[in-house]
N, C-alpha and C positions, 0 to 999 in steps of 0.2 A: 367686769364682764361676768355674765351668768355662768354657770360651770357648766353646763350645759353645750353652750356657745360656744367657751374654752374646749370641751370636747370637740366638737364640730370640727375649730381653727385647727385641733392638732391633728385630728381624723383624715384633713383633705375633705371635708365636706364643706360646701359653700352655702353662707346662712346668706351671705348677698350675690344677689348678679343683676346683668342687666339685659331685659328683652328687647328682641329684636325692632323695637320702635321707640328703644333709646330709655322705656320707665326703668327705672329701679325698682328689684322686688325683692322681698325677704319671705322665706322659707319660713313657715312656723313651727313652734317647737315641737306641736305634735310629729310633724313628716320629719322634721331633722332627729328626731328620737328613732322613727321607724328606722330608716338609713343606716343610724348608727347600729341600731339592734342586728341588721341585717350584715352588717359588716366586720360583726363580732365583738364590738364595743356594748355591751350590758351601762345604761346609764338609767334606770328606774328609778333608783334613789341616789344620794348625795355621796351613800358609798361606794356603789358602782361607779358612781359617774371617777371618785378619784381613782379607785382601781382601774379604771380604763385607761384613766392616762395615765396614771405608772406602768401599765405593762408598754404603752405606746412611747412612753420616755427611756425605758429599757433595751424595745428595740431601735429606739433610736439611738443610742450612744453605743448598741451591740456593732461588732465588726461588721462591715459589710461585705456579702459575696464577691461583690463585683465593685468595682471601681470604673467609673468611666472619664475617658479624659480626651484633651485632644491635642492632634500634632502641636507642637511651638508653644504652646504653654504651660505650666507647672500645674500640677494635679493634687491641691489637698490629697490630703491623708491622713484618717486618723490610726497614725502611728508614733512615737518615739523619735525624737531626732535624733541621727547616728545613719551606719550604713546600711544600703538594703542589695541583695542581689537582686536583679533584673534578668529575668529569662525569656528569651524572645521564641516564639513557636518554631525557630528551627532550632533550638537548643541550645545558642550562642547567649551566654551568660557574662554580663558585665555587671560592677559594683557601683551603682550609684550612691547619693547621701542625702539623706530627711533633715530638711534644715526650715524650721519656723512652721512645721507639720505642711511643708509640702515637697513632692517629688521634682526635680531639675524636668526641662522639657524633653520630650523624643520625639527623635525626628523621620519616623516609618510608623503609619497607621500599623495596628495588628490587636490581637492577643497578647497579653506579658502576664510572669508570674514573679512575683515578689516573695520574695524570702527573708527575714529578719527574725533572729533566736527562734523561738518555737512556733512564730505566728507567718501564713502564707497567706496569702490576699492574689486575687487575680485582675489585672487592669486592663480595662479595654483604651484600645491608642482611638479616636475617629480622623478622620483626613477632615480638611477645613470644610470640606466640598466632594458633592455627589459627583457624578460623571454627568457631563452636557452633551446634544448630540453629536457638536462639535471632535467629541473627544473620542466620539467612536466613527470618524469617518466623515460625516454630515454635518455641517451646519445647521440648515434646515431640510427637515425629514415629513417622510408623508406618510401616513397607511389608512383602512381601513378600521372601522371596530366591527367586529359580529358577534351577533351568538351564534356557536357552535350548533345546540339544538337546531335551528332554523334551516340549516345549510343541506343543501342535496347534493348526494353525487349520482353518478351513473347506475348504480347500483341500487336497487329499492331498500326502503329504511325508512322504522318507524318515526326515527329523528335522526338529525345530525351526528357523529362522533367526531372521535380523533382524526380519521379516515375521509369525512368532509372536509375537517379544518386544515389536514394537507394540503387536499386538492386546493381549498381555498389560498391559501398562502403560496403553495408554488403559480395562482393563477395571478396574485395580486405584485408577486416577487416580480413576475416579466415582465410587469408594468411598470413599472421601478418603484413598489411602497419598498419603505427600510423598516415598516414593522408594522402588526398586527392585532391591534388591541381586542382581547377575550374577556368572558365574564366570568368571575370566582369559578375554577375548576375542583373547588374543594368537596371532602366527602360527605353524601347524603349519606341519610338509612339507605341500608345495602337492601334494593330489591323491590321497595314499597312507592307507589306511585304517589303518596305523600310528602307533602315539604319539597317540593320539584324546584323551587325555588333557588338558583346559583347563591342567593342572598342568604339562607338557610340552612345553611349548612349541618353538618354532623362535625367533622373535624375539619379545622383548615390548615390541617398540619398535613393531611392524606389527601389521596386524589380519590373524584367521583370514577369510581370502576365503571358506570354503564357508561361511560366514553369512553373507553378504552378500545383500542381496535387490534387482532391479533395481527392481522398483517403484516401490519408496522412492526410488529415483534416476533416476525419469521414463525408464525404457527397460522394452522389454518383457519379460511374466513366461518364468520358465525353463520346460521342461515339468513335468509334475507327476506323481510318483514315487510311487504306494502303499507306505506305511511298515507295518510290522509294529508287536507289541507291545516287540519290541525291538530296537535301531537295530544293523543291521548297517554297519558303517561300513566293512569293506572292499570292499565294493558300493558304497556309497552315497557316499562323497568322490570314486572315479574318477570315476563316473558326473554329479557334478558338476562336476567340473572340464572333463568333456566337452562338458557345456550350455554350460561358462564361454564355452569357444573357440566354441561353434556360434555365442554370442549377439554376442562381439567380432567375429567374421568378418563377420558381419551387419550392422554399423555404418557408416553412410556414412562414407566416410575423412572427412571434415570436422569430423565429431564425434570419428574416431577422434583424429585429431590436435589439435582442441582439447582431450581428455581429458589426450592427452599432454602438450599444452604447461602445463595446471595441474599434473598430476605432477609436472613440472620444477620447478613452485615447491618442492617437499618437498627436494631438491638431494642432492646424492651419495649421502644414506644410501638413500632411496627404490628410485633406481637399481642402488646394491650390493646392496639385499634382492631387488631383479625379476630381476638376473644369477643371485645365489644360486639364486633356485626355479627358474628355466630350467634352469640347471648341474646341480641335481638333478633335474629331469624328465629330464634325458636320463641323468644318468648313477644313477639306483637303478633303471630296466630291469636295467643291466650288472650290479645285485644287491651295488652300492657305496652303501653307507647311511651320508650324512653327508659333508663334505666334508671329512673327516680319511683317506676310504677313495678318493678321487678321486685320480687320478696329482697324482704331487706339482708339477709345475708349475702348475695348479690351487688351491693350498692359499695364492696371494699373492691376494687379490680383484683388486688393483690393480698383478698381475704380466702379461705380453703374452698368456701364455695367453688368462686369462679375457678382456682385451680385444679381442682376435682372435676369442673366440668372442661376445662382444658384437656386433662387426663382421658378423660370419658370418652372426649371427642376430635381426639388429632387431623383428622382428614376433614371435616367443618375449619377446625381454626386457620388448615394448611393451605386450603381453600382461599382462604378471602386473604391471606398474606399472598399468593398466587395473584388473587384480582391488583392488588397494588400494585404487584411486580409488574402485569399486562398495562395499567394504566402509566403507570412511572416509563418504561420502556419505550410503547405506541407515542408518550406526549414529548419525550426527548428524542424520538425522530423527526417526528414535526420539529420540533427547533431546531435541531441539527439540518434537516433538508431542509430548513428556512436559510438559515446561516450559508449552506453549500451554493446555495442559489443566487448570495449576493447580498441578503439582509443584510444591513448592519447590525439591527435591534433583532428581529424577528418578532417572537409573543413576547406580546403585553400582557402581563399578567396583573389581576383581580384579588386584591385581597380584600375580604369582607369586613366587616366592622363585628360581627359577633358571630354566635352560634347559639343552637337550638338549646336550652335548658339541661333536657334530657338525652345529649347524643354523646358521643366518645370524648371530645375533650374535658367536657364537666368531669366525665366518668373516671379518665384516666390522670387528670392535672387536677387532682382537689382544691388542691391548697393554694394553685395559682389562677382561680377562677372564680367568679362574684356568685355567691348561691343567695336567693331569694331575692335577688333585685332583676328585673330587668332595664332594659337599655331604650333610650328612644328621645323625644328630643319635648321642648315644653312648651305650652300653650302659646300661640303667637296669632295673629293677625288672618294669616290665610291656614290655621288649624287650632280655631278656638277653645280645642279640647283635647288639644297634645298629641304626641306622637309615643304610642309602645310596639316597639318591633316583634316582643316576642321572642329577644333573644338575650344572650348576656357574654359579657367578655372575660379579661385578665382583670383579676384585682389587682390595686396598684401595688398594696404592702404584695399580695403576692409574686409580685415580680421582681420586685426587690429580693424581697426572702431566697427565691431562687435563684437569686442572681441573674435576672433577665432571660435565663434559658429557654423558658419558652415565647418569647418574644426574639431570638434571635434563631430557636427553630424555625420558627415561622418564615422570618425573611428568606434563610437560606433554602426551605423547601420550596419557596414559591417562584426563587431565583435560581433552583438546578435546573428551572425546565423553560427559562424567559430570560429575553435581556432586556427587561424593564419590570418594573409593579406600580401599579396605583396603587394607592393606601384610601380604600374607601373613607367617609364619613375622617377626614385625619384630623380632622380638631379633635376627638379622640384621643388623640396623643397626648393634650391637655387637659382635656375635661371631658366627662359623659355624663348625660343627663340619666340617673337610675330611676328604679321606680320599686319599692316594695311591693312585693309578692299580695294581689288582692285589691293594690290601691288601683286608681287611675295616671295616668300620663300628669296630670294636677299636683299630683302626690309626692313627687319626686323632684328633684334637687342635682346638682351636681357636682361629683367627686372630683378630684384632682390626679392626674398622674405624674410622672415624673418626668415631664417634658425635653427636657435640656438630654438624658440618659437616654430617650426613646428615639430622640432625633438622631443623635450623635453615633447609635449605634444602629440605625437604617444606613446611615451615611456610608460609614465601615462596611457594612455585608454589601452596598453598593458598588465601594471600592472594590472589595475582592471579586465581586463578578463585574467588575466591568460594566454595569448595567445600569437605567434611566432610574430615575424615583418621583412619580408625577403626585401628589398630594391632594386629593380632592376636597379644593376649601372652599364650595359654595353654599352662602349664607352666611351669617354674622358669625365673624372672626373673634375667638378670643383674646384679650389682649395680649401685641405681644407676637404674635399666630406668623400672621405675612413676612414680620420682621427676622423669623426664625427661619422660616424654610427658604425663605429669600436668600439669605444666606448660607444657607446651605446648597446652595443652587436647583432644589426639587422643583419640577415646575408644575406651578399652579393650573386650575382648567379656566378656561374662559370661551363661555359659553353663550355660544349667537343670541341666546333667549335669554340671558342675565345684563349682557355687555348693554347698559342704558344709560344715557346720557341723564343731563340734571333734568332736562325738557321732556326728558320721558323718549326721545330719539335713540336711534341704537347709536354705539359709538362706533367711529369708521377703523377699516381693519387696520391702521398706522397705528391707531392709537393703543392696540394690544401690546401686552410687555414682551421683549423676547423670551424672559424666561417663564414662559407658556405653554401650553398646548392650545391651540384655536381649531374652536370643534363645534359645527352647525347643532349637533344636538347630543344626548346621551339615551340611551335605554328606557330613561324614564320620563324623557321629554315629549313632547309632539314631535315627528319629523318635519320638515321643513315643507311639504308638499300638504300634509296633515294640517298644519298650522294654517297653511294658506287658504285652503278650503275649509278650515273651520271645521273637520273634523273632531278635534279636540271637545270643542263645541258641542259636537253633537251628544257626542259619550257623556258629557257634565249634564247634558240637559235631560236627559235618558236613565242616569243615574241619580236627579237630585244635587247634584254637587255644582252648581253653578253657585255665586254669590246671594247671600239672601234678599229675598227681593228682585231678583236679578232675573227677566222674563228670556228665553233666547234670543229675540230679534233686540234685545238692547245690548247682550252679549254680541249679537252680529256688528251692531253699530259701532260698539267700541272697540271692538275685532277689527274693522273698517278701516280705520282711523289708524290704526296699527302698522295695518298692511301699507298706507303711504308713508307713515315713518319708515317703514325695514325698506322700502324698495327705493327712499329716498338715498337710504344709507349706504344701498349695496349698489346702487347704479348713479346716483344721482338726479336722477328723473323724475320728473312730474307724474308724468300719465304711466299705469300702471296697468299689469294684465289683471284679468276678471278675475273675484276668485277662482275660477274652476278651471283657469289656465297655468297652474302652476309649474310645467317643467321652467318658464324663462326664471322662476324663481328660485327654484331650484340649482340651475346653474350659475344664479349670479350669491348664490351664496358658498356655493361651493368655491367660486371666485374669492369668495370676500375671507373667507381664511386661509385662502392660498397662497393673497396677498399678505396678511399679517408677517408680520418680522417674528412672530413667533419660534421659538425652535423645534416647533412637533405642530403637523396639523393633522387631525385624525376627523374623519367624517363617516358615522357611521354606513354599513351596507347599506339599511333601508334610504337615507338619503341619498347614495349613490342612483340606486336605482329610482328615484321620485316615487316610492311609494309611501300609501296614505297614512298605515296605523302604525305606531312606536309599539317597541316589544313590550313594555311594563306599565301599566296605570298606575302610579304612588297609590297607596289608599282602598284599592281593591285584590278581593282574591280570586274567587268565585264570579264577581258580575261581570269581570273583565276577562279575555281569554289570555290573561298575561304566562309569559316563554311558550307560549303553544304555537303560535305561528311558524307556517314554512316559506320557504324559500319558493319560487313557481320552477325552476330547476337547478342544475350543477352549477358552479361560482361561472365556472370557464366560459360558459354559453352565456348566463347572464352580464358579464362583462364585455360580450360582443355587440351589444345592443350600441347604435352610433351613437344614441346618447350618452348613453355611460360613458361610453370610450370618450367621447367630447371632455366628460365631467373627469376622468381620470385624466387626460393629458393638458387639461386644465392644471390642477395638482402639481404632477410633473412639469411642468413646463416652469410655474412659478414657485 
């Protein structure tokens, strides 16, 4: 083997995989060199390439942070055979014994700390198995998905907040949904009508403050904004964040400082994310976007710069630890008056697959996060020239090294305020396609994570809240992939517009697995009434992006052809409505996952209502009006329409 290659194999970098049309391809040396460079492996010469993998065989035989294991079976160890104390997170210490370098089974999921002479290791216990809806009450469960943005209340408002997604959820609770799937409420740039994107995030450890609503948190309402029919957001976040400081200036310093002395409970990361957003309020004025373009002394969180500007600036940093507080607060009553209502689940919560480059997590988690590579998926069939997101995630060795910390912050923050999460893009868990800094989506390859310890330890933060774990695995599974989460009981999405038979037919709602969610469409899809009329269509043909070669009326044609497939599948029937009669199809697909033996069926808003456009175009930012769309008004009223009310007690009913 080339040493080169030998690098790669030991890096977690993949010199083979296979595309989504079944060929085998290999990475060439050039792009597996970039990768590596970018990963911190120096492999130039012959003596690089061996000093890479001695620092890489170093850390691998070094102790590890974390240890992950699971109930009922014996948990390597690399330790010493002999005895170990076991110390369980209530403090109750027993002596097991290392025999053949492995630990005897335990029998209670948790946290344990191991003690043996001078050396302490920490082992995580996972439960075999997530929680099913089953297990919270429901069998089979129903709700809605919205964006929050989109949603009106009574109230004028330039977009949706927390304060929407109440009213939504106490209107969706009466109707008997048991939960309410939301899109990443994680944090932007504090302020800037850029990156408006839920997908985009800044930190996915913190919450987007401009959804935050005081109300919720016993202070008084912001002013109130007349919103258009679509959300201008580089108006509408400044303009918020200006209410934010009116309303914190306004606070008896007594509250102000007990706000603050509870943020202290959140402990250093809290405080690194409130410096972060100060750091950029002041400096993207100067027209430095991100904190990769801020002078470099700057670029340490915890270098004297930023602490001299902490010093400088106590009432900015105290500030945006405030905005947390209001977001954290406002979004745990919504789940909380979800739950009082009747939920089982209540919010659905969104976790992302990456984050912006230059936003607070990069900033404040160095060493657990991929610098110079971004994320995104490889050339295939219907994206002949790859997919770059534009964003990047956890390095593998970094999470290991940390002992998975910030990987189980994450679950546990996006689980204080939900009783469920989707794990966006979750093949992620096993592999991401990167891409070096400058190349193209072509350029890139993909790394390995540490699967079996990313699962095992969702499962766990699962167990302790009580809460669903839905895995977004659509598109070619790594191997391995189904057989993993299956067992762990996470349920997979299966999706009205993927679900295809060998004939190219949809497949009928019997044929969904239970352990599922069966969902007419997602965010990024056509809605079902969209689909019908061929709107989709129109957008592709408008924007260039139809097939090549592909004129609209042949696009209609074989749109056509479609339509008696899906209406064959969802009713049985020959004779079909026009296109441009789509509510009957609308409710018969609403039908058609209501039926599924699925254990979660989730249909988003706009299908509830049979409306025409989906909130996200893949592939556009600017030509599409993607998250801008509103609501026409409050949840409450729009669910009184007899249609809906038909489509919702369809739902319930089955």
């Amino acid at each position: 083997m080339e040493p080169l290659h030998h690098l790669a194999r030991a890096a977690g970098v993949q010199r083979e995989w296979r595309s989504v049309d079944g060929a085998d391809m290999v990475v060439a040396d050039d792009r597996l060199a970039a990768v590596l460079t970018a990963l911190g492996h120096a492999c130039a010469t012959p003596a690089q390439i061996a000093a890479s993998l001695a620092v890489i065989a170093e850390q691998e035989s070094a102790l590890p942070r974390m240890v992950v294991g699971e109930v009922g079976l014996p948990t390597p160890l690399p330790l010493a055979d002999g005895p170990v104390e076991v110390s369980a997170e209530d403090g109750n210490t027993v002596t097991a014994r290392v025999a053949g370098g492995q630990l005897p089974p335990i029998d209670q999921p948790g946290y344990y700390v191991l003690h043996t002479g001078a050396t302490t290791l920490t082992l995580a216990v996972a439960p075999t198995a997530c929680p099913l809806p089953a297990d919270l009450g429901a069998a089979r469960m129903w709700g809605p998905a919205v964006q929050i943005p989109s949603l009106r209340g009574h109230r004028p408002g330039a977009y949706g907040t927390f304060a929407e997604l109440d009213a939504a959820v106490q209107a969706f609770a009466a109707r008997g949904a048991q939960a309410v799937a939301i899109s990443p409420v994680h944090a932007l740039f504090a302020g800037t009508g850029e990156d408006f994107s839920p997908y985009s995030p800044s930190s996915r450890l913190f919450l987007n403050t401009a959804l935050a609503d005081p109300e919720l948190a016993g202070l008084s309402p912001l002013p109130a904004h007349e919103g258009a029919d679509f959300i201008e957001w580089g108006e509408a976040l400044p303009h918020r964040l200006a209410d934010l400081r009116t309303l914190y200036a306004a606070l008896d310093p007594v509250v102000q400082a007990t706000i603050g002395q509870e943020g202290g409970s959140h402990g250093e990361a809290l405080s690194l994310h409130a410096l972060f957003d100060a750091l950029d309020c002041y400096f993207r004025p100067q027209g430095l976007h991100g904190w990769e373009q801020w002078p470099e002394a700057f670029h340490d969180p915890r270098g004297a710069a930023a602490a001299q500007f902490a010093r400088d600036n106590p009432q900015e940093v105290a500030f945006h630890r405030f905005c947390q507080w209001l977001a954290r607060t406002s979004l745990d009553a919504v789940q909380q008056r979800a739950r009082e209502a009747g939920m089982a689940v209540g919010l659905l919560a969104d976790l992302a697959v990456g984050v912006r480059p230059g936003g607070s997590d990069t900033w404040t988690m160095r060493g657990a996060m991929l610098h110079g590579l971004s994320i995104g998926a490889p050339p295939d069939p219907l994206g002949p020239h790859g997919q770059n997101w534009g964003l990047t995630s956890f390095s593998p060795q970094g999470l290991k090294a940390q002992g998975y910390a910030p990987w189980i912050a994450l679950l546990r923050n996006a689980l204080a305020h939900a009783g469920g999460i989707r794990i966006d893009h979750a093949f992620g868990l096993a592999r991401l396609w990167v891409i070096p800094a400058g190349g193209t989506a072509a350029d890139g390859a993909y790394i390995t994570y540490p699967f079996a310890d990313l699962l095992r330890l969702a499962a766990l933060e699962a167990h302790r809240a009580r809460a669903l774990v839905i895995a977004e695995d659509l598109g070619t599974a790594p191997k391995g992939f189904v057989d993993a989460i299956t067992a762990r009981r996470m349920l997979g999405m299966r999706v009205l517009w993927f679900e295809r038979a060998a004939d190219d037919g949809f497949i009928g709602a019997g044929d969904y697995p239970e352990l599922s969610v069966a969902m007419t469409g997602t965010h990024d899809t056509p809605t079902v009434a969209g689909w019908w009329r061929g709107r989709d269509l129109d957008w592709a043909a408008a924007l260039g992006r139809l097939p090549e070669g592909t004129s609209r009326q042949e696009a209609e044609s074989v749109r056509d052809w479609d339509r008696g497939l899906l209406w064959a599948s969802l009713t049985g029937q020959h004779h079909r409505p026009a296109p441009q009669d789509s509510d009957p199809v609308v409710d018969a697909a609403v039908a058609h996952v209501a039926r599924a033996p699925s254990g979660l069926a989730i249909v988003p808003l706009e299908d509830l209502l049979g409306l025409d456009e989906q909130p996200n175009l893949p592939g556009t930012t600017v030509e599409h009006p993607n998250w801008r769309r509103r609501m026409a008004g409050p949840t409450e009223a729009l669910l009184a329409d007899p249609a809906v009310s038909m489509r919702i007690d369809t739902l319930a009913r089955r």
